[in-house]
LUMPA-637805 format. One line per 8 residues: number of its first residue (from 1); their letters; for each residue x, y, z of C-alpha. Coordinates in steps of 0.25 Angstrom, whole numbers. Layout:
% LUMPA-637805
NUM	a	X Y Z ~ ...
END
This chain:
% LUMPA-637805
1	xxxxxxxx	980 1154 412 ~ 976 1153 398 ~ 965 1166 396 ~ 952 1165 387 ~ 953 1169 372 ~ 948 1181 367 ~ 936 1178 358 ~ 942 1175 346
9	xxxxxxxx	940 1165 333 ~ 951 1170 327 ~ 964 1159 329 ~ 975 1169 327 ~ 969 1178 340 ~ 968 1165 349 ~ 981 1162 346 ~ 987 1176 349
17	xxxxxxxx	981 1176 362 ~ 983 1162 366 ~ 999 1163 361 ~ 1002 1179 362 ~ 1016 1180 356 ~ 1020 1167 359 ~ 1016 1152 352 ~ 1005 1144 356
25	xxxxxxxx	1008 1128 355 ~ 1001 1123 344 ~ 998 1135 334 ~ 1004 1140 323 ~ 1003 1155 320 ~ 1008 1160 305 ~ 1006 1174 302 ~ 1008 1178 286
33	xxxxxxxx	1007 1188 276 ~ 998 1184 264 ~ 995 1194 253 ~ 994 1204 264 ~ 986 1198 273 ~ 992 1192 286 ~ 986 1181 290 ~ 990 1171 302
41	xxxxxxxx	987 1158 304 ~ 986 1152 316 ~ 986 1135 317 ~ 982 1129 329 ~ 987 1114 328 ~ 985 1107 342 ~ 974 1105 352 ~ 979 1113 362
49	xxxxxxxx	982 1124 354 ~ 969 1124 349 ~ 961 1124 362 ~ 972 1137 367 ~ 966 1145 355 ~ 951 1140 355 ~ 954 1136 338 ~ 953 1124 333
57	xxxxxxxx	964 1116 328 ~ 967 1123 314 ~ 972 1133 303 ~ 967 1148 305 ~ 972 1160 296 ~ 968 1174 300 ~ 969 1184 288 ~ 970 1199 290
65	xxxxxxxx	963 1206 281 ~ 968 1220 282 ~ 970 1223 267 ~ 957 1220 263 ~ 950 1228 277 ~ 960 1240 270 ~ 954 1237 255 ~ 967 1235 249
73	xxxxxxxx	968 1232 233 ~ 966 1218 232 ~ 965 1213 245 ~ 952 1207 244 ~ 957 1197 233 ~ 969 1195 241 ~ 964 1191 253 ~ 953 1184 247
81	xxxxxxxx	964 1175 240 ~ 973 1174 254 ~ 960 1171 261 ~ 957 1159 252 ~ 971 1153 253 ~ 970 1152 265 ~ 957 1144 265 ~ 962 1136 253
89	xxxxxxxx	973 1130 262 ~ 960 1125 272 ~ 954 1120 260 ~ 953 1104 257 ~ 965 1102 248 ~ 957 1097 234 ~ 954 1103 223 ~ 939 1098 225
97	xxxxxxxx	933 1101 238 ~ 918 1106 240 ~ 916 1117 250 ~ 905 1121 261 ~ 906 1137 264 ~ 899 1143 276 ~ 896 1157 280 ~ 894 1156 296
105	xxxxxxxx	886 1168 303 ~ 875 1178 303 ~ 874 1186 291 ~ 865 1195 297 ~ 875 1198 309 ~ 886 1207 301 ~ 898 1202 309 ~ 894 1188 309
113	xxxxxxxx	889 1188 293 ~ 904 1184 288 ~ 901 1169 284 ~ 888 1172 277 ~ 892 1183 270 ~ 904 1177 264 ~ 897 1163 260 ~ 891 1175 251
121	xxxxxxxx	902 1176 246 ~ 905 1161 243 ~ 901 1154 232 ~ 894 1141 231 ~ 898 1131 222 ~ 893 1117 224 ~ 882 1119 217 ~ 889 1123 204
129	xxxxxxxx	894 1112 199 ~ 881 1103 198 ~ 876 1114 191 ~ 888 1113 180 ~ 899 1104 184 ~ 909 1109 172 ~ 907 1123 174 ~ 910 1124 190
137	xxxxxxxx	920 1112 190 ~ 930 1122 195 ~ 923 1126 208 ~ 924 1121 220 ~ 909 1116 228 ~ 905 1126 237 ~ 893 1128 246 ~ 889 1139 255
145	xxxxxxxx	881 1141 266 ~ 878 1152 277 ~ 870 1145 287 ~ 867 1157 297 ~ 866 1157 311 ~ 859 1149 322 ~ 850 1159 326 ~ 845 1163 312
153	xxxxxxxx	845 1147 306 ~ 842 1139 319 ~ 854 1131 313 ~ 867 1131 318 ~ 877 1134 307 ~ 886 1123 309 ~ 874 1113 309 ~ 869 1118 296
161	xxxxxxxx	883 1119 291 ~ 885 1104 295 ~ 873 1101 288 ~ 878 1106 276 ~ 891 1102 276 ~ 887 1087 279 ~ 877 1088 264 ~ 886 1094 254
169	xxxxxxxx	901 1089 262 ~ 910 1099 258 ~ 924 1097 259 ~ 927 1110 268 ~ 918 1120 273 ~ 922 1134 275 ~ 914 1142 287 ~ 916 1157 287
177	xxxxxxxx	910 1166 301 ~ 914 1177 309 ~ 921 1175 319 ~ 927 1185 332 ~ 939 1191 334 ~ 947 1197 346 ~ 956 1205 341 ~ 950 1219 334
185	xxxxxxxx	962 1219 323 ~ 956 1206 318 ~ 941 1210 318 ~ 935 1209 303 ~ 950 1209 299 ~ 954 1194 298 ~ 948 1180 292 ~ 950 1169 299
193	xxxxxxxx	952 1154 290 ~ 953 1143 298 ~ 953 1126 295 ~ 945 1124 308 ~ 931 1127 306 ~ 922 1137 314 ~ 914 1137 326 ~ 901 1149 323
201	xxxxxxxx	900 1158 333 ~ 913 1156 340 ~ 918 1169 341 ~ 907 1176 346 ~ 903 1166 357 ~ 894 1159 349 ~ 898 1145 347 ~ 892 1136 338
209	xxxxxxxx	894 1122 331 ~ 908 1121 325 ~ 911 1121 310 ~ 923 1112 308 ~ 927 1101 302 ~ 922 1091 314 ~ 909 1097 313 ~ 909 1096 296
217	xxxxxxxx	918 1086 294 ~ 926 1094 284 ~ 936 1106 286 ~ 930 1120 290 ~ 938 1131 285 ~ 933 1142 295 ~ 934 1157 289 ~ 932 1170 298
225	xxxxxxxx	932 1185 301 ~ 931 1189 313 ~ 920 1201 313 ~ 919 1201 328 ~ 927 1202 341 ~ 920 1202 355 ~ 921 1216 362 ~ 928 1208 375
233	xxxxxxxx	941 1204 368 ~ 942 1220 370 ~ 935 1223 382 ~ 933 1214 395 ~ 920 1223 398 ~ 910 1213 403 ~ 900 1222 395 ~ 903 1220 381
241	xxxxxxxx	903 1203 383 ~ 899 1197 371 ~ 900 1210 364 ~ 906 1208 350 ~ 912 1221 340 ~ 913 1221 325 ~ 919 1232 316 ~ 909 1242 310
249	xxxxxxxx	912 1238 297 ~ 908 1224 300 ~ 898 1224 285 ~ 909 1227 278 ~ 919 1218 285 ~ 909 1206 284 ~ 907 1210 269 ~ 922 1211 265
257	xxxxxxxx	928 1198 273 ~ 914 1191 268 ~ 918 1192 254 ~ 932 1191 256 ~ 932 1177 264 ~ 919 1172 252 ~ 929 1174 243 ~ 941 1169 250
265	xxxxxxxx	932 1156 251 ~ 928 1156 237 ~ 943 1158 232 ~ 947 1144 241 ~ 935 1137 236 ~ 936 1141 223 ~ 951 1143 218 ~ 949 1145 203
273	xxxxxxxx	940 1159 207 ~ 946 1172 207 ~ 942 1184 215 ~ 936 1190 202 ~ 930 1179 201 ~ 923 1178 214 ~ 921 1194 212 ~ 912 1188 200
281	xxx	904 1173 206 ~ 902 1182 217 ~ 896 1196 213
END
């Protein structure tokens, strides 16, 4: 009997509880060391594989952040750098490529505020070079946009994002959300990069229209921290149904990963900029 999976966006926690120890056909799981930050990365390669774990067909790396939840010397900059390789290798391999940066969620609902917050932290670029071709030859164009939420726009995210996309046409688009966990150990301590766009809402129960590149007609790097995990993961009481929990320092864990995965973005789009630069474009 195959048992329903927990509620989870996270690939590495459907894989754990789909295979336990053993190997599931069709998934490839590597687990490394990077600067010090352990990441695995879990590709799910077939059909079948990919309807056992509830993931599209694709590459996810989920990053533990420890070092940087323990403040350690530099290990903002270092994970801001591991974090970017590891959306570089997603990136359209070209030197010149336009990008289309979108921050999903409600910025007024702390938990669900990480995409906005970190297009804050993002910076646009497309407009630049028509204002001085010479000067800003060496960026990258970049556009960014924070459509909101349904019930505050009328619009759907993934509508207005379709619409935005089809205008300027970017050559890859990267969506960044919340998304929900299931296992406490991973709450507001990992980021999630992926090649296989995003569905808002998912984690939480809420679908909405997919971001990915059927829906854009371009690849969608998805980016994610998971910020929430629903209560019955660890109780089967029928009295906390549809009952989510986040950490009590949820401002602080928003505001930190925000700016960490902004300028993960920015170091991928933009490769000639350095962390003290960013510190200075963006203060």
């Amino acid at each position: 009997m195959v048992y329903p999976l927990p509620r989870t966006d996270l690939a590495v926690e459907a894989h754990r509880v789909r295979a336990g120890a053993g190997r599931l056909e069709g998934v490839e799981v590597r687990e490394t060391d990077r600067d010090g930050f352990h990441v695995t990365t879990v590709e799910v390669r077939s059909p079948s594989a990919s309807e056992e774990l509830c993931k599209p067909i694709g590459v996810y790396h989920t990053v533990t952040l420890e070092p940087v939840l323990r403040r350690e010397e530099d290990a903002f900059s270092s994970a801001a750098s591991l974090l970017s390789a590891l959306i570089g290798d997603l990136l359209p391999q070209k030197d010149r490529f336009s990008a289309l940066v979108v921050g999903l969620g409600n910025r007024a609902i702390t938990p669900d505020a990480i995409g906005p917050h970190t297009a804050e932290s993002v910076l646009a670029t497309r407009h630049l070079q028509s204002q001085d071709t010479e000067m800003f030859s060496a960026f990258r164009p970049v556009c960014v946009l924070s459509p909101g939420v349904l019930g505050t726009t009328g619009i759907e995210a993934a509508r207005m994002v379709r619409a935005v996309s089809a205008d300027l046409q970017p050559d890859v688009v990267i969506a960044v959300d919340a998304l929900a966990c299931s296992e406490p150990e991973r709450l507001c301590r990992t980021i999630q990069i992926s090649d296989t766009g995003i569905s808002p809402g998912s984690g939480v129960g809420n679908h909405r229209e997919a971001l990915d590149r059927d829906a854009l007609g371009v690849p969608v790097i998805a980016i994610g921290v998971p910020t929430v995990m629903d209560i019955r993961t660890v109780s089967d009481s029928d009295a906390l149904a549809g009952m989510f929990v986040t950490p009590r320092d949820i401002d602080t864990t928003v505001s930190d990963f925000s700016k960490l995965a902004g300028y993960a973005i920015n170091l991928a789009l933009q490769p000639e900029l350095s962390i003290q630069d960013l510190d200075l474009l963006l203060s």
